[in-house]
C-alpha positions as a Markdown table, in Angstrom:
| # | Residue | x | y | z |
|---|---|---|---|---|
| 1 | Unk | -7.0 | -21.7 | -5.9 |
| 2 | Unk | -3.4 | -20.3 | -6.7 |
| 3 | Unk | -3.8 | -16.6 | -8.1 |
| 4 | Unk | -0.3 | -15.4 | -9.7 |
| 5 | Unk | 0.1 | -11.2 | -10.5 |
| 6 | Unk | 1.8 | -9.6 | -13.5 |
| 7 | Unk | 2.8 | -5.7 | -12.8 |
| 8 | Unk | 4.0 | -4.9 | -16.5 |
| 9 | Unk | 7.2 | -2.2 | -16.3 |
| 10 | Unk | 8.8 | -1.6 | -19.3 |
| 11 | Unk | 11.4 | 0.5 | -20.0 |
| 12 | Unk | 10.3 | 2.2 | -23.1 |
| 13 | Unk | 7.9 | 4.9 | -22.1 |
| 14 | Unk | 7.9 | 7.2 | -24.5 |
| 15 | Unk | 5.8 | 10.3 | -23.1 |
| 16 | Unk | 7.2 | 9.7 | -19.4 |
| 17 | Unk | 10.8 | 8.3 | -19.9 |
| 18 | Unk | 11.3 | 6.0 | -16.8 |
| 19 | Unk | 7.4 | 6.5 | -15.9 |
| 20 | Unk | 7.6 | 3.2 | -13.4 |
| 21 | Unk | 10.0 | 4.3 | -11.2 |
| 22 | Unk | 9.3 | 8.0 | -11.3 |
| 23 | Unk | 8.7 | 9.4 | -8.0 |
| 24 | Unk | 5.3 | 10.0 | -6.7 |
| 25 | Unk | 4.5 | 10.7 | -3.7 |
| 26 | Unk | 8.0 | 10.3 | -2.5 |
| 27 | Unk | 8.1 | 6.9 | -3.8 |
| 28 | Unk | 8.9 | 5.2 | -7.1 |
| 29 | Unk | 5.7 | 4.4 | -9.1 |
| 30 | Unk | 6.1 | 1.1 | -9.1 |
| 31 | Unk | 6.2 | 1.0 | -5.7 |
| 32 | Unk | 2.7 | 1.8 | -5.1 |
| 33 | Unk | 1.5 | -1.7 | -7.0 |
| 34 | Unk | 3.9 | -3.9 | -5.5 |
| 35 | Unk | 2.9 | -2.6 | -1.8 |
| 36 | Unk | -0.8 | -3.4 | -2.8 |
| 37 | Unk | 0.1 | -6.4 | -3.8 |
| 38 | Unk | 2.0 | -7.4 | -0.6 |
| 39 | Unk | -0.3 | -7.3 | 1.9 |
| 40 | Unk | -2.8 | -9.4 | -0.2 |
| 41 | Unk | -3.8 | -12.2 | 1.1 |
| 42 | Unk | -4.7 | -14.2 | -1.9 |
| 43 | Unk | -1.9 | -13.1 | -4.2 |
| 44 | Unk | 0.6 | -15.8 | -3.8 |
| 45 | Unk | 3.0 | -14.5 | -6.1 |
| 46 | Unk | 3.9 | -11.2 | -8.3 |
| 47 | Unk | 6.0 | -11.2 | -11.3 |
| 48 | Unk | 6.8 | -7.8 | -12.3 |
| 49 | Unk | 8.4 | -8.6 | -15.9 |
| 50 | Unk | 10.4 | -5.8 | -17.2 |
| 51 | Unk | 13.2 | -5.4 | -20.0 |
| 52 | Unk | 15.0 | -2.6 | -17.8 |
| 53 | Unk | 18.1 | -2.9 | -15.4 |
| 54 | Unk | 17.5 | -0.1 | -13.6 |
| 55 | Unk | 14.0 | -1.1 | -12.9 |
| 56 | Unk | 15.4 | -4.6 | -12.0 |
| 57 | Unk | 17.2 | -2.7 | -9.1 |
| 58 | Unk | 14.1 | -1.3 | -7.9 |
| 59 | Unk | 12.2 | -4.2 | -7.5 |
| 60 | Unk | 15.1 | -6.2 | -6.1 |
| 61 | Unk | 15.3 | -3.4 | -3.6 |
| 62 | Unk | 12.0 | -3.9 | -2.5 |
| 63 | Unk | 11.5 | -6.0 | 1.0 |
| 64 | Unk | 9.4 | -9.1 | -0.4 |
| 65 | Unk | 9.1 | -12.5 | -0.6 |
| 66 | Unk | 6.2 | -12.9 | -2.9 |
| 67 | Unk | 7.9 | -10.0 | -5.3 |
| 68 | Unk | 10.0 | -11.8 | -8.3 |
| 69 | Unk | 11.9 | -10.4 | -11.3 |
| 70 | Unk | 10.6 | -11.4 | -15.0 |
| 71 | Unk | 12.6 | -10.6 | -17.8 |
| 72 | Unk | 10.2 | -10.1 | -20.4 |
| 73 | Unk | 11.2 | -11.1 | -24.2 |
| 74 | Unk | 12.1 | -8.1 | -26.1 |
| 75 | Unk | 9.4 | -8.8 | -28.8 |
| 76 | Unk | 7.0 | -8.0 | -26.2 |
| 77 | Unk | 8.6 | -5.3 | -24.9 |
| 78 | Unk | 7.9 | -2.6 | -27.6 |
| 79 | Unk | 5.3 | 0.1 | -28.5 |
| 80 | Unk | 3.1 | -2.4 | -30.4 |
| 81 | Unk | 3.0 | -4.7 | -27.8 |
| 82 | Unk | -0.1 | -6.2 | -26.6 |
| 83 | Unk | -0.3 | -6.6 | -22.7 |
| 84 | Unk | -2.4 | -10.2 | -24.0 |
| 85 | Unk | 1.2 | -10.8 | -25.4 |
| 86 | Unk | 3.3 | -10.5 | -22.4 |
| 87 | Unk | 0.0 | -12.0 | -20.3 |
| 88 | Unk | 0.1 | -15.3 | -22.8 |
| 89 | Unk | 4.4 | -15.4 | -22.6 |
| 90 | Unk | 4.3 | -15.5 | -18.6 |
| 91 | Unk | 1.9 | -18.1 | -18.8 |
| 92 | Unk | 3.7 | -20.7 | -21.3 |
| 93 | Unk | 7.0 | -19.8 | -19.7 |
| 94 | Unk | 6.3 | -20.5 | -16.3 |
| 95 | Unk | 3.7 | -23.4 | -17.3 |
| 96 | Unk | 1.4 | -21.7 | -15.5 |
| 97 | Unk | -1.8 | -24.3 | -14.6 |
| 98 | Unk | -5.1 | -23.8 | -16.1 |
| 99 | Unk | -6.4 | -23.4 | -12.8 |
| 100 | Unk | -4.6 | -20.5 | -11.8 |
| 101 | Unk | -6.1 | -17.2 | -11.6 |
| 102 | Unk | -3.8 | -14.6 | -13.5 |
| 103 | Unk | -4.4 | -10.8 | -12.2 |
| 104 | Unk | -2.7 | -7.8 | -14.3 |
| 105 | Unk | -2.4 | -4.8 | -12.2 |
| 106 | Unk | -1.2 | -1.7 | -13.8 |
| 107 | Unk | 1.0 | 0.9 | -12.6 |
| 108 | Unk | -0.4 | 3.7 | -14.3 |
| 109 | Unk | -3.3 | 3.8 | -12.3 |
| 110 | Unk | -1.6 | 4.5 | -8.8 |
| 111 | Unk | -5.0 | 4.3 | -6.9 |
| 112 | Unk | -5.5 | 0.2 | -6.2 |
| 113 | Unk | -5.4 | -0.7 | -2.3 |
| 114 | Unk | -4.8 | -4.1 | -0.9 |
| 115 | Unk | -8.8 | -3.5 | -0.3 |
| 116 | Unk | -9.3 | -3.4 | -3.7 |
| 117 | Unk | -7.5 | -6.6 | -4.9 |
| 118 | Unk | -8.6 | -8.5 | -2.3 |
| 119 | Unk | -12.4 | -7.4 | -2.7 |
| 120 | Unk | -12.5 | -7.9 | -6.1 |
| 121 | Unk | -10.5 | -11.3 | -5.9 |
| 122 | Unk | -13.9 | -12.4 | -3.4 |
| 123 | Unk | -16.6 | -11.2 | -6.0 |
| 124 | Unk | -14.8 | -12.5 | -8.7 |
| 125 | Unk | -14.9 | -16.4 | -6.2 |
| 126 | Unk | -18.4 | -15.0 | -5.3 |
| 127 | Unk | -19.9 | -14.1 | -8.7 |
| 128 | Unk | -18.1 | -17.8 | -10.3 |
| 129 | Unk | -16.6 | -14.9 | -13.0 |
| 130 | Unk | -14.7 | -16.1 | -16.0 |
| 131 | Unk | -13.0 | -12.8 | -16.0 |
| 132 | Unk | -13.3 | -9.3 | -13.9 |
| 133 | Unk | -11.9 | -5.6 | -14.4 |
| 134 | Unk | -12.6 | -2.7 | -12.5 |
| 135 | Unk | -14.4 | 0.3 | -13.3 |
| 136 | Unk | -15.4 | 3.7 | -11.9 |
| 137 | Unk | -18.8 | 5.1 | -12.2 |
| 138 | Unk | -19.1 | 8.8 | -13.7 |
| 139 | Unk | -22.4 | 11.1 | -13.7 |
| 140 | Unk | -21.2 | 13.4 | -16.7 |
| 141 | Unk | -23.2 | 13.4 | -19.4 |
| 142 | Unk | -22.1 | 11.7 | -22.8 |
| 143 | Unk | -21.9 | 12.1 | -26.0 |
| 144 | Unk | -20.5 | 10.8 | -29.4 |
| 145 | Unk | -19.1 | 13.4 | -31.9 |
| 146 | Unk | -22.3 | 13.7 | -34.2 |
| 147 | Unk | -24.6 | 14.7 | -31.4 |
| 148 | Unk | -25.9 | 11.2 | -30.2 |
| 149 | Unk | -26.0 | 11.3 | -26.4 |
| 150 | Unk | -25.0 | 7.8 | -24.5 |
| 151 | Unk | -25.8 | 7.4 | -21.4 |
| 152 | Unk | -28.9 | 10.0 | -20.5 |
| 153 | Unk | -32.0 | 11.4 | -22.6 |
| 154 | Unk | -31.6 | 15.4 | -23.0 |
| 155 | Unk | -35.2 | 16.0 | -23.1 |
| 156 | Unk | -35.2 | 14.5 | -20.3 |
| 157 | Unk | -32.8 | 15.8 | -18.1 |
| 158 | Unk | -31.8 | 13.9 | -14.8 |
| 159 | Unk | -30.9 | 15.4 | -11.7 |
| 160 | Unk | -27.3 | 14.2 | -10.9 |
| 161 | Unk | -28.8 | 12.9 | -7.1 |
| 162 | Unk | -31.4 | 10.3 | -9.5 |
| 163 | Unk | -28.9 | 9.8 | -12.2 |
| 164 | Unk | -27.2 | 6.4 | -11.9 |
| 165 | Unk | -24.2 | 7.3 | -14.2 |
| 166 | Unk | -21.9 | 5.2 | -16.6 |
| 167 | Unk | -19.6 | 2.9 | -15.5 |
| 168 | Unk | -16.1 | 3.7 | -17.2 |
| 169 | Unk | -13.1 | 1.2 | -17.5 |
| 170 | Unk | -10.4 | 2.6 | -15.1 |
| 171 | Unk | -7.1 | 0.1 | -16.6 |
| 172 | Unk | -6.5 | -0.6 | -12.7 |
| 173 | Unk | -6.9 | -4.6 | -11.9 |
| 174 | Unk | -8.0 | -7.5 | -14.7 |
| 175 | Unk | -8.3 | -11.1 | -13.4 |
| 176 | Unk | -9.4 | -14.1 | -15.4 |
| 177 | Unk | -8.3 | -18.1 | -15.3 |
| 178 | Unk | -4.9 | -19.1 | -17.6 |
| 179 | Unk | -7.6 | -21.5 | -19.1 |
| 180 | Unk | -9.8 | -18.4 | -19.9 |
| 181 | Unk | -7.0 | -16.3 | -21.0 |
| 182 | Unk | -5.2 | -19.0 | -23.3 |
| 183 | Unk | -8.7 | -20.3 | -25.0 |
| 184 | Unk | -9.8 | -16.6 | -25.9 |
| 185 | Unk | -6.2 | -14.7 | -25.9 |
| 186 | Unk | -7.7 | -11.7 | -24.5 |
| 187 | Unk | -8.0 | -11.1 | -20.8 |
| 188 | Unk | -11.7 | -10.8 | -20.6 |
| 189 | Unk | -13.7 | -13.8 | -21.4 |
| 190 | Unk | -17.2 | -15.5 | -20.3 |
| 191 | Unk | -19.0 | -14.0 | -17.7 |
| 192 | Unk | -17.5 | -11.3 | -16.7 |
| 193 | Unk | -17.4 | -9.2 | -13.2 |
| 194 | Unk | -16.9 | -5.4 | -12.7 |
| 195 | Unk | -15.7 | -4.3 | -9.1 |
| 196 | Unk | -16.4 | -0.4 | -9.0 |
| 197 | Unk | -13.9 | 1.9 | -7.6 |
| 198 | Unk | -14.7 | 5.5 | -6.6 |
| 199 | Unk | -15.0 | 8.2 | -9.6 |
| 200 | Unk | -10.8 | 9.5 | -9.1 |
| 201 | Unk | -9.7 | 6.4 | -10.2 |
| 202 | Unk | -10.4 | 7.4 | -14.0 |
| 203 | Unk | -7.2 | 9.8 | -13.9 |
| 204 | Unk | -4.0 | 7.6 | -15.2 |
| 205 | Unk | -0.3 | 8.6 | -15.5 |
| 206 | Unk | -0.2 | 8.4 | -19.4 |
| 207 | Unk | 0.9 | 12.4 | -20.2 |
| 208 | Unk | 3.8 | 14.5 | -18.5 |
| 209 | Unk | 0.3 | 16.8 | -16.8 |
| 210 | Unk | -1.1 | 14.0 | -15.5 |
| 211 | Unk | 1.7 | 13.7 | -12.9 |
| 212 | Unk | 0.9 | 16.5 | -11.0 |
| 213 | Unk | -3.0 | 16.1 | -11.1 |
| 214 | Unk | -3.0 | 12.3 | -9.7 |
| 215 | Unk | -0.4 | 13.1 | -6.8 |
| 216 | Unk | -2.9 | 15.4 | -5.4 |
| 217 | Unk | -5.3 | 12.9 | -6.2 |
| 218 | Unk | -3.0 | 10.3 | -3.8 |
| 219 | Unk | -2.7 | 13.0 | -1.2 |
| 220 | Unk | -6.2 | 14.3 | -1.3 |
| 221 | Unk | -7.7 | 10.4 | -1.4 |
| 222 | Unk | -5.4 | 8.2 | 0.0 |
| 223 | Unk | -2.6 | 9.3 | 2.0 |
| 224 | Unk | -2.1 | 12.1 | 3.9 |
| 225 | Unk | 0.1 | 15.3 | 3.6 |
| 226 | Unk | 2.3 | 14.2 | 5.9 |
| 227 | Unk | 2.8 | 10.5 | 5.1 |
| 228 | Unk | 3.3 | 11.8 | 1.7 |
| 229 | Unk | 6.2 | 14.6 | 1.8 |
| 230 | Unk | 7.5 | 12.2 | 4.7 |
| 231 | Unk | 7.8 | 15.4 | 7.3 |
| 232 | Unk | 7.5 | 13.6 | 10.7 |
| 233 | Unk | 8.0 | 15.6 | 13.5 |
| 234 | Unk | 7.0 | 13.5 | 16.6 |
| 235 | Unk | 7.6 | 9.9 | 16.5 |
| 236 | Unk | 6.1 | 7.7 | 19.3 |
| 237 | Unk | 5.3 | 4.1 | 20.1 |
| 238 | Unk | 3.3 | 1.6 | 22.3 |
| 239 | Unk | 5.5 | -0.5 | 24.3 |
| 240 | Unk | 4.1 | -4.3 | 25.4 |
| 241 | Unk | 3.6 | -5.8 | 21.4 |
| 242 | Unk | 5.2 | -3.4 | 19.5 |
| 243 | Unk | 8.4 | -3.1 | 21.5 |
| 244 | Unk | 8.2 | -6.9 | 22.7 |
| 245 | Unk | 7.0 | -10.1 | 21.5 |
| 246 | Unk | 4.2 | -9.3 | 24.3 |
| 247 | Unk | 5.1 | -11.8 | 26.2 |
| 248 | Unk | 5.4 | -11.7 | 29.8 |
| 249 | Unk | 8.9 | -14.2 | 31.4 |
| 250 | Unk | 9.4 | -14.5 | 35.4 |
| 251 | Unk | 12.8 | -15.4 | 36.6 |
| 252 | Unk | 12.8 | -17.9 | 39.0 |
| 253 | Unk | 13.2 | -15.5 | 42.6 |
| 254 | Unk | 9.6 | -14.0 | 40.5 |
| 255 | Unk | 11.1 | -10.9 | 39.1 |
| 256 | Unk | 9.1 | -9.9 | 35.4 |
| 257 | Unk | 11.7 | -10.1 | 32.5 |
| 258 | Unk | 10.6 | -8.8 | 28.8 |
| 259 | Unk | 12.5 | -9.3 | 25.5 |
| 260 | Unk | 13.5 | -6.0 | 23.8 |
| 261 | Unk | 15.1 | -5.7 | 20.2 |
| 262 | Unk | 18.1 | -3.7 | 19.8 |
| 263 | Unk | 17.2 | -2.8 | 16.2 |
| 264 | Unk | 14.5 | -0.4 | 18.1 |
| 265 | Unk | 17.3 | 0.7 | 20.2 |
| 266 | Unk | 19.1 | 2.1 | 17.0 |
| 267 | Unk | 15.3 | 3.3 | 15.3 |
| 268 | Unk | 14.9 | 5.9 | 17.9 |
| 269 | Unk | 18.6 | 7.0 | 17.7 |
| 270 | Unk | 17.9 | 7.8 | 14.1 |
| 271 | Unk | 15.1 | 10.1 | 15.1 |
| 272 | Unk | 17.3 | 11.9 | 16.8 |
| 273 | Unk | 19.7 | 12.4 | 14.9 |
| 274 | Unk | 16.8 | 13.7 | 12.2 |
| 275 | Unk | 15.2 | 16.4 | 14.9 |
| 276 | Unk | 12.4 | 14.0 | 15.6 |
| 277 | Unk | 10.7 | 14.2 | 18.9 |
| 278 | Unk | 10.3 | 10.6 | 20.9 |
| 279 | Unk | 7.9 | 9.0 | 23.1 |
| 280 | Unk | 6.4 | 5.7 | 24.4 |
| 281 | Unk | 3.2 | 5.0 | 25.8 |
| 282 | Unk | 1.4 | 2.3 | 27.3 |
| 283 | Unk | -1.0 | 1.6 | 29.8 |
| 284 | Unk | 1.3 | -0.6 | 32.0 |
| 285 | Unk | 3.8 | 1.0 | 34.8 |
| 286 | Unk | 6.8 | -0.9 | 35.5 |
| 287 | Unk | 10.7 | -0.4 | 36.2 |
| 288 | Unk | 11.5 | -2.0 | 33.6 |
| 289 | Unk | 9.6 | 0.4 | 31.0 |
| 290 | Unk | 11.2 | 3.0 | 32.5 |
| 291 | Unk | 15.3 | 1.5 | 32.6 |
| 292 | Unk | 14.6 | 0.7 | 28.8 |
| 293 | Unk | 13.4 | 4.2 | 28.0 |
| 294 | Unk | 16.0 | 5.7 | 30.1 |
| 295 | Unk | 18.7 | 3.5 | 28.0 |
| 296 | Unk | 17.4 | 4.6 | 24.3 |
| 297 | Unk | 17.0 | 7.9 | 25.2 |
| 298 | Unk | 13.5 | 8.2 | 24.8 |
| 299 | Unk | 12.2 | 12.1 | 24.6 |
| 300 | Unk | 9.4 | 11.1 | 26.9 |
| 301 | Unk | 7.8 | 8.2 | 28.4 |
| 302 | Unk | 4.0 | 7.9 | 29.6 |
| 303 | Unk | 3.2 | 4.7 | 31.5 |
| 304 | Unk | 0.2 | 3.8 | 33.3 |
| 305 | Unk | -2.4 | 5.3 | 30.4 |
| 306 | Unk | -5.8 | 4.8 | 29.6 |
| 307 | Unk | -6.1 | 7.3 | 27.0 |
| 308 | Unk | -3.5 | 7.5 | 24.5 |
| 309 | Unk | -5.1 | 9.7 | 21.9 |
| 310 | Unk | -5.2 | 12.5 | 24.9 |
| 311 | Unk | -1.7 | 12.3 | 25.7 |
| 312 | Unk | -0.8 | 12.5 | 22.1 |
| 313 | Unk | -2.7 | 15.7 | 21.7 |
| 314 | Unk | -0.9 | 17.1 | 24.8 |
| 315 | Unk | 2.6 | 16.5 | 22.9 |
| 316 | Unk | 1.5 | 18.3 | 20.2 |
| 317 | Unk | -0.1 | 21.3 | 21.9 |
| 318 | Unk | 3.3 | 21.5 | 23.9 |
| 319 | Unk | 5.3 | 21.6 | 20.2 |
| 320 | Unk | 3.1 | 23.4 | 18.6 |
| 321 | Unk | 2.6 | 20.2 | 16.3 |
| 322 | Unk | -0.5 | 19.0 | 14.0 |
| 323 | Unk | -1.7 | 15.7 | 14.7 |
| 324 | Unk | -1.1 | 15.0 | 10.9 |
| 325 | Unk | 2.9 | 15.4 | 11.7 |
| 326 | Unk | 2.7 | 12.4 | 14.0 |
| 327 | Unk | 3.7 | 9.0 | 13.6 |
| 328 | Unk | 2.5 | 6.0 | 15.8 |
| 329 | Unk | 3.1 | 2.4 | 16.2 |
| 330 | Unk | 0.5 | 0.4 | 18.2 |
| 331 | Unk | -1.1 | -3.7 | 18.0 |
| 332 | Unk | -3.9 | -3.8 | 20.4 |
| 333 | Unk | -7.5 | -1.9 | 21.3 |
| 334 | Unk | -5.7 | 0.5 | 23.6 |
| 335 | Unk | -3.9 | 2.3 | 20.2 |
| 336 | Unk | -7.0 | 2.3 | 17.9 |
| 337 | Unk | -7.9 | 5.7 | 18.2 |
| 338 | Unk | -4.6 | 7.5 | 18.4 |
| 339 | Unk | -4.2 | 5.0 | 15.2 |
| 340 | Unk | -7.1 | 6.8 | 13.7 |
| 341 | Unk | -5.9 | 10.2 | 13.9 |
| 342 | Unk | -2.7 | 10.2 | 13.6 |
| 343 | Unk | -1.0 | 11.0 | 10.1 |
| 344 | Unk | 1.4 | 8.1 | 10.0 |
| 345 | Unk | -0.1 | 5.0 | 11.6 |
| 346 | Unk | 1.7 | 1.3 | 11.4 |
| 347 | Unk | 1.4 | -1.8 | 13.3 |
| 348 | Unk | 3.4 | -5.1 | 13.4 |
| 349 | Unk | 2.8 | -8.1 | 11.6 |
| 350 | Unk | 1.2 | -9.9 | 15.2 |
| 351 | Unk | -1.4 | -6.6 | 15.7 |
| 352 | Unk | -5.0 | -7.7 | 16.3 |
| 353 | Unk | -7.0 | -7.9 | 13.5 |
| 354 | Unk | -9.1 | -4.6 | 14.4 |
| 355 | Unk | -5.8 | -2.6 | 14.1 |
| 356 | Unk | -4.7 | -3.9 | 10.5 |
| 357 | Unk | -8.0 | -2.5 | 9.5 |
| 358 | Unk | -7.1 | 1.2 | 10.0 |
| 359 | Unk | -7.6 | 3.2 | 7.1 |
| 360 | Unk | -3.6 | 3.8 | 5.7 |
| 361 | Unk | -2.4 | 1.9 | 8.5 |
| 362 | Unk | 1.5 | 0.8 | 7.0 |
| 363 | Unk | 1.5 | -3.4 | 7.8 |
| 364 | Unk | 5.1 | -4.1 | 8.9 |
| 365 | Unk | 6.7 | -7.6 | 7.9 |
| 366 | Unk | 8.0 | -7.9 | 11.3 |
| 367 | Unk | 6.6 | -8.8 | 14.6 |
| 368 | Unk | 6.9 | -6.8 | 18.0 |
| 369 | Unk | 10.0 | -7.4 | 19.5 |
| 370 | Unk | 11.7 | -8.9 | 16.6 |
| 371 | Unk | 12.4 | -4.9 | 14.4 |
| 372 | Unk | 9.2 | -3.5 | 13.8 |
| 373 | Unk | 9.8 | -0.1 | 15.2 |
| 374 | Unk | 12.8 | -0.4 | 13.3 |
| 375 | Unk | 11.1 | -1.8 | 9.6 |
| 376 | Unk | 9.0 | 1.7 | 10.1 |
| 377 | Unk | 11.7 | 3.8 | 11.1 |
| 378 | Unk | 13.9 | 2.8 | 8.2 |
| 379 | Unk | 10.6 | 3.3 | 5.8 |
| 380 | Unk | 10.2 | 7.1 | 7.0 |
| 381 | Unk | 13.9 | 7.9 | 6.7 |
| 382 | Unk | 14.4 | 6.3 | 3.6 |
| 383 | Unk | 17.3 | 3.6 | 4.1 |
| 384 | Unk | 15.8 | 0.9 | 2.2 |
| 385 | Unk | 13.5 | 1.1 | -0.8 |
| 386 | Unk | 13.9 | 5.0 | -1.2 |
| 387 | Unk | 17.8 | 5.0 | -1.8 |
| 388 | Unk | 17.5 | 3.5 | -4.7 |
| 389 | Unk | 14.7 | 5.9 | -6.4 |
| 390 | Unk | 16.1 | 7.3 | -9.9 |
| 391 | Unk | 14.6 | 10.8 | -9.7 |
């Protein structure tokens, strides 16, 4: 079943002027959504529909094919607009099937993973939903303004470890059928689902001081320091998969031959040129290893390695640097744990399916050997989607 996502981004926000492409966390706000949305693997395609040109610029500027422009009439484009407006005009203009599954994420709630969507996408399959939204579950205690409590008995006071809370609308992630959608114009209908998300995914960028309060909230929850000012100060890399394609060739006199990209080459050059410390490791030990290190000008190269995570920690002690100012590329068993402790993990597109499931991991478009180290590089530096943030 096709499921097709709408990322609303106006122009017109009147209490944060630009609010989608503000930066948080070092990166546009928009930005957040449409990575979420990128590495799902049951979104087949997201139309951010926006009225804006500089906002156009943004999204153009992001490195997608699923990602597509939608230039939402003007008529639903203005304070009184209903999002069930601009939900019902992307259906009829792109003649969307009954069958499809339509899911609204919103950028003013920062907080939704790939996790999320995907999870929720299953129970809503799972449940046979209608319609599903998200939700987060608070333990404070309720009330309405003439003295009625909600959601607990005050003569009866519950402990907060017994109390099973209230389950609060967050505005992160709605999903329902076009058919549901364009009988009931409202994007609930029937039965409907509620995937929880933890109790910090209340707070939404709706107020100039809300700004400051969720990016701690993104630092504190789901990045870390480090991956979120961007200060890298040791960069390093596995080699065989992430360098390569992983492959193994033989000349015909028997001599081992492996493909390099020279898009790497110029990655590490840019570290450089930044201050950042370089350094391969892997667990093989060839010649060849070493003449391709020697050539880029790695900083240091470890071959012949069973534990990675020690060496790492070695580098750092030597630099006097915290693991959370490291950076890592890896695709197989061997990289897991320095993966799990370092503050900026990634892995290319042809990792094994353990290493994609690193918490924060960054999933690179590219292979090994074809740019990866490169894609990564470019994403910590800020060449690509970065240089075009409207500050």
């Amino acid at each position: 079943m096709k499921t097709v996502a709408l990322v609303p981004a106006r122009c017109g926000s009147k209490s944060i002027p630009l609010k989608n492409i503000k930066p948080l966390c070092g990166k546009p706000l928009l930005y957040w959504s449409l990575e979420a949305l990128e590495h799902s693997k049951y979104v087949d395609k997201v139309y951010v529909a926006t009225d804006c040109i500089i906002i156009k610029e943004i999204i153009l500027a992001f490195p997608s094919s699923k990602v597509e422009v939608y230039d939402r009439l003007s008529e639903n484009a203005q304070d009184t607009s209903s999002t069930e407006d601009l939900m019902l005009e992307l259906i009829n203009t792109l003649h969307l099937e009954n069958s499809t599954n339509l899911l609204l994420l919103q950028t003013t709630t920062p907080f939704t993973t790939t996790l999320d969507i995907d999870s929720a996408i299953e129970l809503y399959l799972k449940e046979n939903s209608d319609s599903l939204l998200t939700c987060a579950r608070t333990k404070k205690f309720i009330w309405t303004a003439d003295g009625t409590p909600l959601n607990y008995n005050f003569k009866n006071r519950p402990r907060r470890q017994s109390f099973s809370g209230t389950l609060i609308e967050n505005g992160a992630l709605y999903l329902s059928s076009v058919k549901g959608i364009k009988e009931s114009r409202c994007r609930l209908s029937g039965k409907i689902s509620i995937y929880e998300m933890p109790e910090f995914t209340m707070n939404e960028l709706d107020e100039p001081g809300d700004w400051p309060i969720v990016e701690e909230l993104m630092k504190r929850h789901m990045l870390n320091n480090i991956a979120c000012r961007g200060q890298i100060k040791l960069f390093l890399s596995d080699i065989d998969g992430v360098l390569t394609d992983a492959g193994m060739y033989y000349s015909e006199g028997g001599e081992e031959l492996k493909k390099f990209s020279t898009y790497d080459g110029k990655a590490f050059e840019l570290l450089r040129s930044r201050g950042i410390i370089t350094g391969l490791i892997t667990s093989e030990n060839t010649k060849l290893n070493e003449r391709r290190a020697f050539k880029i000008k790695i900083d240091h190269l470890f071959q012949g390695v069973p534990d990675k995570l020690k060496v790492a920690k070695g580098l750092c002690e030597q630099y006097g640097i915290d693991m959370a100012e490291v950076a890592f590329v890896g695709d197989d068993l061997g990289d897991l744990e320095l993966l799990q402790q370092v503050g900026f993990a990634a892995c290319p597109s042809n990792a094994m399916a353990s290493i994609k499931e690193v918490r924060n991991i960054y999933h690179l478009s590219k292979k090994g050997g074809e740019g990866a180290v490169r894609e990564f590089v470019d994403e910590i530096i800020g060449l690509k989607f970065l240089q075009k943030q409207v500050s």
